[in-house]
Structures are given as C-alpha cells and as structure tokens.
TIDOVEX-364124 format. One record per residue (C-alpha): x, y, z; residue number from 1. Coordinates in steps of 0.5 Angstrom, whole numbers, plus 500, padded with zeros to 3 digits. Layout:
<pts>
pt X: X | Y: Y | Z: Z | nr: NUM
...
</pts>
This chain:
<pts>
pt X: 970 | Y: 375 | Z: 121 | nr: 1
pt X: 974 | Y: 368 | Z: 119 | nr: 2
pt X: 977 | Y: 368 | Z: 113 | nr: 3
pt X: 978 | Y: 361 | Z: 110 | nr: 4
pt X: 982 | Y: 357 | Z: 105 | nr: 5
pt X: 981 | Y: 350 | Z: 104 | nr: 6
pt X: 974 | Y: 346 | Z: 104 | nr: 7
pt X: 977 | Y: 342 | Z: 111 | nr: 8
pt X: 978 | Y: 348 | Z: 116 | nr: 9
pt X: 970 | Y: 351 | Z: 113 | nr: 10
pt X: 967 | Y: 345 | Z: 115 | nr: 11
pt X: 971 | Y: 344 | Z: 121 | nr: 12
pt X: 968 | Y: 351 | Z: 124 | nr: 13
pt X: 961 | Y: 351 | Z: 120 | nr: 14
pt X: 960 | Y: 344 | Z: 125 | nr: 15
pt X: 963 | Y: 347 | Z: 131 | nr: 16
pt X: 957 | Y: 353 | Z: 130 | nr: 17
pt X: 953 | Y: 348 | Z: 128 | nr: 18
pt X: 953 | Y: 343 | Z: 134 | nr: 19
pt X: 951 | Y: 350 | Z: 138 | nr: 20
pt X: 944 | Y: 349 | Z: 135 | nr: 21
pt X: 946 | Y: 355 | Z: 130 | nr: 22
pt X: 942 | Y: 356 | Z: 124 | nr: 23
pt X: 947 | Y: 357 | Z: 118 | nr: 24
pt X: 945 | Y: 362 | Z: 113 | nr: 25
pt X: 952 | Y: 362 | Z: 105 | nr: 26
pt X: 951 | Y: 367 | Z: 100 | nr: 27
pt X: 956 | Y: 364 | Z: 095 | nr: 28
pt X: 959 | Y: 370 | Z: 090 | nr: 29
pt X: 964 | Y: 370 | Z: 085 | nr: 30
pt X: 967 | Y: 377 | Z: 088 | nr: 31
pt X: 966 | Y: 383 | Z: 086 | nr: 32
pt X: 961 | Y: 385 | Z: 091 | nr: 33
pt X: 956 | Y: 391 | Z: 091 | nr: 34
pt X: 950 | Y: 393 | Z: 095 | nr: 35
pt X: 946 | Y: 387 | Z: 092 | nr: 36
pt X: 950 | Y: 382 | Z: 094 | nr: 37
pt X: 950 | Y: 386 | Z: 102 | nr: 38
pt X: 943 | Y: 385 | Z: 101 | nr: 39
pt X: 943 | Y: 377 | Z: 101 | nr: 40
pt X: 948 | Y: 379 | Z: 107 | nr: 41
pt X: 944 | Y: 382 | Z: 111 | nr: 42
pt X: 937 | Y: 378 | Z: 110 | nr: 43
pt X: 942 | Y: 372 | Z: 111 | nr: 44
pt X: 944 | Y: 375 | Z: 118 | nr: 45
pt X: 936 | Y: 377 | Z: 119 | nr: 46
pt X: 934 | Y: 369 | Z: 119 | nr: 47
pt X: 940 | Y: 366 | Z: 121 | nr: 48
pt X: 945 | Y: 366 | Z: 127 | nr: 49
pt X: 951 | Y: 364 | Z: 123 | nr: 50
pt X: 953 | Y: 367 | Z: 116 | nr: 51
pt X: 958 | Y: 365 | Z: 111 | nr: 52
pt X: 960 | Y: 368 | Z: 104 | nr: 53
pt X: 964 | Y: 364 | Z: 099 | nr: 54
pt X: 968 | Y: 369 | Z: 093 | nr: 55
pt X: 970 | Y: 365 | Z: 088 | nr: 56
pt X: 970 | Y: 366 | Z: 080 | nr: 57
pt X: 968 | Y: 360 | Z: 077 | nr: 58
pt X: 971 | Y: 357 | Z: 071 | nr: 59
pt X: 966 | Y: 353 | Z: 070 | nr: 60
pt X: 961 | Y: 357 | Z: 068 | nr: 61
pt X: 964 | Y: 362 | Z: 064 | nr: 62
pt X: 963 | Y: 359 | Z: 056 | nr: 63
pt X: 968 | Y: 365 | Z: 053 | nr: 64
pt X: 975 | Y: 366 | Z: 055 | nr: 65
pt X: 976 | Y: 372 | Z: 055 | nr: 66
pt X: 969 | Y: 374 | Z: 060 | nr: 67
pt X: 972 | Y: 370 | Z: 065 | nr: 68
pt X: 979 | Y: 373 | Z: 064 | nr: 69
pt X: 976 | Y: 380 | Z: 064 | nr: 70
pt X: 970 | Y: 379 | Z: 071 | nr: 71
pt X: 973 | Y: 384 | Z: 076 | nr: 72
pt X: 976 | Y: 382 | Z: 082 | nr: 73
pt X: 977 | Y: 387 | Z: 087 | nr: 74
pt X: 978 | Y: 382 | Z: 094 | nr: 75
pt X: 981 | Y: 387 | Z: 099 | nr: 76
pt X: 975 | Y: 391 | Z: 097 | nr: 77
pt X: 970 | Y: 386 | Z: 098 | nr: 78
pt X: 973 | Y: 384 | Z: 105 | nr: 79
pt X: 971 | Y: 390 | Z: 108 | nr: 80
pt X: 964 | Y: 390 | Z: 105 | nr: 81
pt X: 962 | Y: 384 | Z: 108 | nr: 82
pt X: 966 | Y: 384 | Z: 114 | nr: 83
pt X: 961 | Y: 387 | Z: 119 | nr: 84
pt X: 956 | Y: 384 | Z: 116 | nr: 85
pt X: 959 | Y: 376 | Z: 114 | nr: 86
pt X: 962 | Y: 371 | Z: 120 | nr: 87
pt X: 966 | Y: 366 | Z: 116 | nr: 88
pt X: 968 | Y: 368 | Z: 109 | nr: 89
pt X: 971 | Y: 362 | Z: 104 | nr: 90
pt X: 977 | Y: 363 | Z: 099 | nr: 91
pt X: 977 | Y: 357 | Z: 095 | nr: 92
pt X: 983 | Y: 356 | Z: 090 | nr: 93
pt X: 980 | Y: 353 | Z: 083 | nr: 94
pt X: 985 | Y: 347 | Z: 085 | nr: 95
pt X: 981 | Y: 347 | Z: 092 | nr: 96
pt X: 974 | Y: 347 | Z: 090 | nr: 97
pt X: 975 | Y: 342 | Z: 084 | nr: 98
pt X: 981 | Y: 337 | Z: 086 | nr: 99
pt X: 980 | Y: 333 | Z: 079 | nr: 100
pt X: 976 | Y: 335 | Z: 073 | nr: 101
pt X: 968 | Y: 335 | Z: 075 | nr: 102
pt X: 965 | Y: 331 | Z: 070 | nr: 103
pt X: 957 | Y: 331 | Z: 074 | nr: 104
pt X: 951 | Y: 333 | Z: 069 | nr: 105
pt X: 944 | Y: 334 | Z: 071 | nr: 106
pt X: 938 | Y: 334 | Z: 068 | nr: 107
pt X: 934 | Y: 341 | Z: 068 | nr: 108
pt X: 930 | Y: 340 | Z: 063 | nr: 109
pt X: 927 | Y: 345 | Z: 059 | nr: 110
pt X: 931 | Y: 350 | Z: 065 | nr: 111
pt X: 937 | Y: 351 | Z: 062 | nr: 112
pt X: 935 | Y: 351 | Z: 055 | nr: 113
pt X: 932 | Y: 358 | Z: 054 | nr: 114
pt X: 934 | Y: 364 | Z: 055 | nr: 115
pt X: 941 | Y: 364 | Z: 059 | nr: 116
pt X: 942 | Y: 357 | Z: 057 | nr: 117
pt X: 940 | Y: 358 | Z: 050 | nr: 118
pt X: 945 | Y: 364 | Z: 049 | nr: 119
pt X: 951 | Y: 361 | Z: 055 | nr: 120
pt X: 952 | Y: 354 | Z: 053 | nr: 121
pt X: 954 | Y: 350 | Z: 059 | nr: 122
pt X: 953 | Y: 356 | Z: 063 | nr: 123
pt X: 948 | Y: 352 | Z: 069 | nr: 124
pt X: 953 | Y: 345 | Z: 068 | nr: 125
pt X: 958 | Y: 349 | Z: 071 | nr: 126
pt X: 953 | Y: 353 | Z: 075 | nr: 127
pt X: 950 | Y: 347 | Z: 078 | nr: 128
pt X: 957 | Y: 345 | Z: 079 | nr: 129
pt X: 961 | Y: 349 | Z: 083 | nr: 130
pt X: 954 | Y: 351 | Z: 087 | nr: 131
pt X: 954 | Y: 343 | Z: 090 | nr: 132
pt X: 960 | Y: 343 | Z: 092 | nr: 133
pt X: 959 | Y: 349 | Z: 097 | nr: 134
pt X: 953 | Y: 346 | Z: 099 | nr: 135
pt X: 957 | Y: 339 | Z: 101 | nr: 136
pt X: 962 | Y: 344 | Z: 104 | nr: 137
pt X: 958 | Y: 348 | Z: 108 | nr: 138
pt X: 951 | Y: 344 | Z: 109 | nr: 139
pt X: 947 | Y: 350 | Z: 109 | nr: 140
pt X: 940 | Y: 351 | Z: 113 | nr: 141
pt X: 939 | Y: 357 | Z: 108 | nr: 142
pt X: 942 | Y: 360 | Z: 102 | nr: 143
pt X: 941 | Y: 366 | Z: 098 | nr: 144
pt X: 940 | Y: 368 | Z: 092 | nr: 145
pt X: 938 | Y: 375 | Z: 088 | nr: 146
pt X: 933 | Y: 375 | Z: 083 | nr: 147
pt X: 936 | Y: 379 | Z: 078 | nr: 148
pt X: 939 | Y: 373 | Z: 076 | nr: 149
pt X: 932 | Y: 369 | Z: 076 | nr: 150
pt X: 934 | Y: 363 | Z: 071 | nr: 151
pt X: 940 | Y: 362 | Z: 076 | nr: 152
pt X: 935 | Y: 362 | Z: 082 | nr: 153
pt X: 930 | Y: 357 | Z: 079 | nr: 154
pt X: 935 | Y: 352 | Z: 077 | nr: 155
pt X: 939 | Y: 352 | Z: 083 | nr: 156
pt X: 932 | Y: 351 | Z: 087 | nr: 157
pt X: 931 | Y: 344 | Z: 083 | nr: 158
pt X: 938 | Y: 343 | Z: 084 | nr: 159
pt X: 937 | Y: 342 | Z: 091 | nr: 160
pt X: 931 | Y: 338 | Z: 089 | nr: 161
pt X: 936 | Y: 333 | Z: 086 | nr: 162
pt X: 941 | Y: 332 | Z: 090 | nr: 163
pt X: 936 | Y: 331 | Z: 095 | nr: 164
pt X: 938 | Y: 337 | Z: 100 | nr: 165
pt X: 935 | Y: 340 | Z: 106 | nr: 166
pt X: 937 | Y: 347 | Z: 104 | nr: 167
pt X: 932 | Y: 353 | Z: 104 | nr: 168
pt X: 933 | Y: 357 | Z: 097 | nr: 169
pt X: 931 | Y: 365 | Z: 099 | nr: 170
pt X: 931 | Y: 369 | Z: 094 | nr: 171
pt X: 931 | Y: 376 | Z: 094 | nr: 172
pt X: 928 | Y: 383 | Z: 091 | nr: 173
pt X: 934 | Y: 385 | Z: 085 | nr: 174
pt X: 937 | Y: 391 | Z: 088 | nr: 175
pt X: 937 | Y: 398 | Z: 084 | nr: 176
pt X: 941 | Y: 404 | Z: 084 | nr: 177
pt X: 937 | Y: 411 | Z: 084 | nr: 178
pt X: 937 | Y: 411 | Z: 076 | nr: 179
pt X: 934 | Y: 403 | Z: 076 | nr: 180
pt X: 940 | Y: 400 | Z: 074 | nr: 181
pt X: 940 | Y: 394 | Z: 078 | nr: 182
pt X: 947 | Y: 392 | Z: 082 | nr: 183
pt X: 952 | Y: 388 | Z: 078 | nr: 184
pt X: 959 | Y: 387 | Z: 078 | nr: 185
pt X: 959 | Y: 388 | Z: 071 | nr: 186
pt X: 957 | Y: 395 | Z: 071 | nr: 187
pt X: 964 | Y: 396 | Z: 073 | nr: 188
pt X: 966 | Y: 395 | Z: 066 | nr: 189
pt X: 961 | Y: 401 | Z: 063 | nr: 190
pt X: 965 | Y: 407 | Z: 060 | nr: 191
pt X: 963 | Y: 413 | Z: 065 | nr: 192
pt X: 958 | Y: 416 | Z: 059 | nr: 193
pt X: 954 | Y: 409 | Z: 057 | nr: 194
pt X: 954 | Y: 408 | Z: 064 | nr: 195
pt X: 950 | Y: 414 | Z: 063 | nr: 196
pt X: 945 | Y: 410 | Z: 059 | nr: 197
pt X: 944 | Y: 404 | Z: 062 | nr: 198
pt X: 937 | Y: 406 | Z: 066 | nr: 199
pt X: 934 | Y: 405 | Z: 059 | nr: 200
pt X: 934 | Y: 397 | Z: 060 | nr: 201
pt X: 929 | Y: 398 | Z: 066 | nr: 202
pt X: 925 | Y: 404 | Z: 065 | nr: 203
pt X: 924 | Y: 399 | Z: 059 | nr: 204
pt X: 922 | Y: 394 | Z: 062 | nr: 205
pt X: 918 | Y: 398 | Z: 067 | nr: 206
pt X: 913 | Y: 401 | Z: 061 | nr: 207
pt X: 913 | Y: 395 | Z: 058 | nr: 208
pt X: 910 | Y: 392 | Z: 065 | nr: 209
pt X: 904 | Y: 397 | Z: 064 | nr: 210
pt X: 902 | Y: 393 | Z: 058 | nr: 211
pt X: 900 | Y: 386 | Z: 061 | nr: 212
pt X: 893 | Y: 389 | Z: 061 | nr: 213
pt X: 892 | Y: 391 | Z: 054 | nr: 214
pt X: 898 | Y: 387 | Z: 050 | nr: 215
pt X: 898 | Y: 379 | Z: 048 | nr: 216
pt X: 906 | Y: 377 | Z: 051 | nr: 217
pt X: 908 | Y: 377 | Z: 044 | nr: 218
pt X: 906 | Y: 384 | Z: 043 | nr: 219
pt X: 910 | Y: 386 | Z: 050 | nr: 220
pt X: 916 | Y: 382 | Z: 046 | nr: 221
pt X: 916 | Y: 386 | Z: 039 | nr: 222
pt X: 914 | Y: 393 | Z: 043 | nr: 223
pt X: 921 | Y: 392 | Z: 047 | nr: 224
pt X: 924 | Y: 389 | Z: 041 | nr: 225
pt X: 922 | Y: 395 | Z: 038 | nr: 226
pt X: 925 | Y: 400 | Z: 043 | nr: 227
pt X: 932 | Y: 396 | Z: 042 | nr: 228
pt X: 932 | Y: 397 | Z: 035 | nr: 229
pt X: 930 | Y: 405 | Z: 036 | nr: 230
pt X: 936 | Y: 406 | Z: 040 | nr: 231
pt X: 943 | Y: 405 | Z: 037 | nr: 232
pt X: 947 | Y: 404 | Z: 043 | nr: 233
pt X: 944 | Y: 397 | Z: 045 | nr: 234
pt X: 944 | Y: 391 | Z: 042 | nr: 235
pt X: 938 | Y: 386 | Z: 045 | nr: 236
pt X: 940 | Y: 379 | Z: 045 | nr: 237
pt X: 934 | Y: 376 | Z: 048 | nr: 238
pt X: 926 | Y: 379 | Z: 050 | nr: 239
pt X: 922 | Y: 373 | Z: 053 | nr: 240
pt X: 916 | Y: 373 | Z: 058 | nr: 241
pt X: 916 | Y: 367 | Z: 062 | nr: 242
pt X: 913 | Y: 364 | Z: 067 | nr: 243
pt X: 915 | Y: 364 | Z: 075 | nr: 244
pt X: 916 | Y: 357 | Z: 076 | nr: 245
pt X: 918 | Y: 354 | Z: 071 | nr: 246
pt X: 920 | Y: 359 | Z: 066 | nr: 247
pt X: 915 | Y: 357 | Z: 061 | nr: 248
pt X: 914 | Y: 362 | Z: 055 | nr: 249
pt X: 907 | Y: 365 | Z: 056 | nr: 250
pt X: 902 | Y: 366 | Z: 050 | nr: 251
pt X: 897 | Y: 368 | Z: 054 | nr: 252
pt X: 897 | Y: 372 | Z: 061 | nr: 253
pt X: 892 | Y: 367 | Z: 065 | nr: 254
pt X: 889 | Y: 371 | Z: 072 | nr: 255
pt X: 892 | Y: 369 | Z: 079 | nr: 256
pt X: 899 | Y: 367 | Z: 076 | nr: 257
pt X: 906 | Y: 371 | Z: 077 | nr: 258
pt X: 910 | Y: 372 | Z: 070 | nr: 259
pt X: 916 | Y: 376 | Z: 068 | nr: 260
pt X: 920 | Y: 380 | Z: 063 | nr: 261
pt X: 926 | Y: 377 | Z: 062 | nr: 262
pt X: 932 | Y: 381 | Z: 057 | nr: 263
pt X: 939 | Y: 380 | Z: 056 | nr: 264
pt X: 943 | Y: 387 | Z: 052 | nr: 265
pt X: 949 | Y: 389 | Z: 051 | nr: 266
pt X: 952 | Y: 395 | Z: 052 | nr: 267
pt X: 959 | Y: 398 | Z: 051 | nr: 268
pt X: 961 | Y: 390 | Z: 050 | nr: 269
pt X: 959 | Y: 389 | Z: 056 | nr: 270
pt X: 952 | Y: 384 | Z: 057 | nr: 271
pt X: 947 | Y: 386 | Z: 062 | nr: 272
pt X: 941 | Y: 381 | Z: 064 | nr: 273
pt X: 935 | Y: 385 | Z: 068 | nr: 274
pt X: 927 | Y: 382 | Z: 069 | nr: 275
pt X: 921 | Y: 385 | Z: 071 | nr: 276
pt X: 916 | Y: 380 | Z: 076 | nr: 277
pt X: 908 | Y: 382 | Z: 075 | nr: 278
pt X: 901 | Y: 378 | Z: 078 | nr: 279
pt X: 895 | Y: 378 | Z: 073 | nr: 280
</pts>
C-alpha cells in the first residue's frame, strides 16, 4: 500500500492505474478506523480494481472547536487496518487540501437544513468542501459511503449532480457490533460503563420499526420521544422520520416507499447519530 502526502503524487499514480484501463474505487475518512469503514473497503476492493482511502479530519466540518480537538486519531492503528485491503492511501495536511481559505457554497436545498443541519451549522458546507476536492483529486469511477451517516450520503449524491461528476456514489449497510451499536469513531469516547448502555439507541429504534403499520410517524416520533425521557442517561437531540430520497418529513406512510427513522442522542457528552431504513 502507497502512502502518499501531497495531492500532486495522488494524482500522478491514480492516472498511472487509470491509463491501465482500471476502475478506481476512494473511501474518503477522517481516521479513526473500525469495521465500518472496512466494509466500504472491501465493497470498494469487490467492484473495483484499484482502491484509495484518504484520512483526514476535516476542519471545515466541524462547527464546535472542541469536538474536533477531541475527534480521536490513531494512524498508525489505521494503517494496519487498511493495509491489506486499500493500494493507495492519501494523508493530506490541512495546508495541502486547502491551499487558501475555501470560500465555495452550494445549494442543498432543504438537505442541509434539517436534522444534522439543523443542529451542526455549516456542518455539510465544510462536508461538501473537503468532499470536492478529493474528488478533483483522485477522480474516482466510484465512491463509497456508509448509511449510518445517511444525510451525509444523500448530500454527497447532489453534490455530484452539482458539479457534474461522473462518480457513482455506493452507499453501504451501517455496520453493528453483536449488541447493535453501530461502528463509530466516536464510540471510543464512551466511558466502559456507558458503553454498556448504547445498544439502547438501536434496539430503540428497532421497535420503533415495528410500528409503521399501527403508528402515524408522528406517534413513532413521540413513543421514541418518550422512551428518551424514561431513560436518564440520554439526552435526544433530534427524533425525524423522513423520507429516503429526499429526506422530507413523512406524515403519512405511503405504500411502495422507503422511509427511515432518523436520531441524534448524547450519551456521556459524546453525541451519537443512528437510523433505521423500512419499505410500506
């Protein structure tokens, strides 16, 4: 596996592999690697004949100072997770990704507005910032995203719309450990005991899930409301049921559609996010 620095030496051998007639698949990341991110990984190394992963903690996208001084890093443990698996790997410095002060914007719509972008502001901006330039960079044929971070996902897809890309966004399955958590760098913030306490989010949801047939979404909205409240240690920050394609709010569940349950909640001050996609 390449390990590579500056945007110049990325681009001289992801066109070298090119000109071979290779499909290149990127993952970008911000580090702190865990079997979610190794799934993309290896759906990437599954479609694609040549795989790169960038692992940069964005500054952009972070609307609190102290949640990106306190976003984990650990690369030398991410190296080893990805070497067997990744051929190139790009360690940008924040000085090589943003050469001068990034002033873009772009219209999302209503995608940034709601749910993380209502609560994170400028959270997509600087999403959608770092996100196209490690396109411009690598020029990928496909890149992958994980649903857990749907909203993410959702904007990055009419990102490329945008720009006019000809990248094909994956998206893959939220991967969860044996108690449901689901993978997240965060999760190493946890203290040992609220560890312990996390499956709670999901197996919410998960009941939640059983309702679409008896529940209006409202009434789904104010049962995991209420469930929040009857447990001390969370605090919920957002409950929405939307819509999959253009996360609209859903009043009422219409046959044939794909919907999800959508939450953020913080548990020993660190803030989780988690969803739960159903057909009716």
């Amino acid at each position: 596996m390449n390990k590579v620095y500056s945007s110049e030496e990325l681009s001289r051998l992801v066109s070298l592999q090119r000109r071979q007639g290779k499909r290149i698949g990127f993952v970008p990341t911000m580090g702190a690697l865990h079997k979610g991110h190794y799934a993309l990984l290896q759906k990437a190394r599954e479609e694609c004949d040549f795989v790169v992963c960038s692992i940069f903690v964005n500054p952009t996208q972070f609307n609190n100072a102290n949640d990106l001084k306190n976003y984990p890093r650990n690369l030398e443990q991410d190296i080893t997770l990805i070497a067997s698996i990744c051929d190139l790997v790009f360690l940008p410095s924040v000085e090589e990704v943003y050469p001068t002060t990034p002033q873009e914007t772009y219209d999302f719509g209503s995608l940034d507005k709601v749910m993380e972008g209502a609560f994170r502001p400028g959270h997509f901006a600087g999403v959608a910032m770092v996100v196209r330039r490690f396109f411009d960079m690598v020029q990928p044929d496909r890149a992958y995203f994980g649903k857990k971070d749907y909203q993410q996902a959702v904007i990055i897809q009419r990102l490329v719309d945008i720009c006019t890309f000809k990248i094909h966004i994956v998206l893959v399955d939220t991967v969860r450990e044996p108690d449901g958590v689901a993978f997240s760098s965060r999760n190493a913030l946890l203290s040992a005991d609220k560890r312990k306490e996390a499956p709670f989010i999901y197996q919410t949801l998960s009941e939640a899930k059983t309702f679409i047939n008896s529940k209006t979404p409202l009434e789904i909205k104010q049962w995991i409301t209420n469930r929040f409240k009857e447990n001390n240690s969370f605090t919920l920050e957002y409950v929405e049921v939307v819509d999959a394609n253009h996360l609209n709010y859903v009043t009422a569940f219409q046959p044939g559609s794909k919907s999800l349950i959508c939450l953020a909640a913080w548990l020993d001050n660190v803030r989780l996010i988690d969803n739960i996609e159903f057909n009716t």
